[in-house]
C-alpha positions as a printed Julia matrix, in Angstrom:
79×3 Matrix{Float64}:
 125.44  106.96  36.3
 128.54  107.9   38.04
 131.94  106.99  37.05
 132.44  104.48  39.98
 129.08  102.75  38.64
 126.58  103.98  41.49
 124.09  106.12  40.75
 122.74  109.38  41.93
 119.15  109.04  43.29
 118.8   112.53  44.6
 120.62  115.68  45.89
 120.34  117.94  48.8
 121.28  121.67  49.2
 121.1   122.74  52.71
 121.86  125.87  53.71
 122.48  126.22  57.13
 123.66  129.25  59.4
 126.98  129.46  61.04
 125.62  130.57  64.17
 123.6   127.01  64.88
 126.16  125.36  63.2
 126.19  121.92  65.39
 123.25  122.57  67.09
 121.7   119.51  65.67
 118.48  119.84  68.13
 118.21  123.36  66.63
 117.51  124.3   70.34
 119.31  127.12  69.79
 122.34  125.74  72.45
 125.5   123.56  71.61
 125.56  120.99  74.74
 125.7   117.3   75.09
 122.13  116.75  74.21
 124.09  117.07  70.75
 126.4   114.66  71.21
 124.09  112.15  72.63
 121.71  112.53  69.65
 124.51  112.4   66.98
 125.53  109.14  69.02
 122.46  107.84  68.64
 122.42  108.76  65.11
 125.46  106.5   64.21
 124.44  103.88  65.67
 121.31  103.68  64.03
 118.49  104.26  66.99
 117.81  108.08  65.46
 117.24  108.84  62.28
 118.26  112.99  61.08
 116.73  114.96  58.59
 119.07  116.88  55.88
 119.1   119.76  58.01
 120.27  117.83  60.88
 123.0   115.74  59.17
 124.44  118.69  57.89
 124.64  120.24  61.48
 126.3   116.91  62.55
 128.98  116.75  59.87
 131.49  118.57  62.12
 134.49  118.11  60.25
 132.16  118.72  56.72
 133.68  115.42  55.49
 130.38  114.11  54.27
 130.15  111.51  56.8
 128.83  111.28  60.86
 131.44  109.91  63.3
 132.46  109.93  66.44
 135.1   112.54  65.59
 132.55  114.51  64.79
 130.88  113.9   68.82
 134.57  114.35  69.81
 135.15  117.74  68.39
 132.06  119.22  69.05
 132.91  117.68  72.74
 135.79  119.8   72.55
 133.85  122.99  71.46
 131.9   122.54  74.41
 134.59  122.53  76.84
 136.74  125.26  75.25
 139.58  122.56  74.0
């Protein structure tokens, strides 16, 4: 039992290569189709494995949001 009273069920060690790093497809490119399927991730109509949330955790906060579509948007385009 944790301190905040939840428990942990399970944990997860992914490692995952910088070089694919967003590439949530694992199509070996970083484009849009990324975006759209971390998109469709948060709003519940795909479901990732580990692997996959991992690459979708931009900002490595431990959460998927649209600032994580955003920046990656922004990798794409150079910004």
């Amino acid at each position: 039992m944790e301190a905040d009273g939840s428990e942990t069920l399970y944990k997860i060690n992914v490692v995952v290569s910088d070089s694919i790093l967003r590439d949530v497809n694992c199509d070996g490119a970083l484009n849009v189709t990324n975006c759209t399927e971390i998109q469709r991730y948060i709003i519940g109509a795909q479901e990732f494995t580990a692997e996959q949330t991992v690459l979708a955790d931009f900002d490595k906060n431990g959460s998927i949001t649209v600032a994580d579509v955003t920046e990656i948007q922004k990798s794409i385009v150079g910004a």
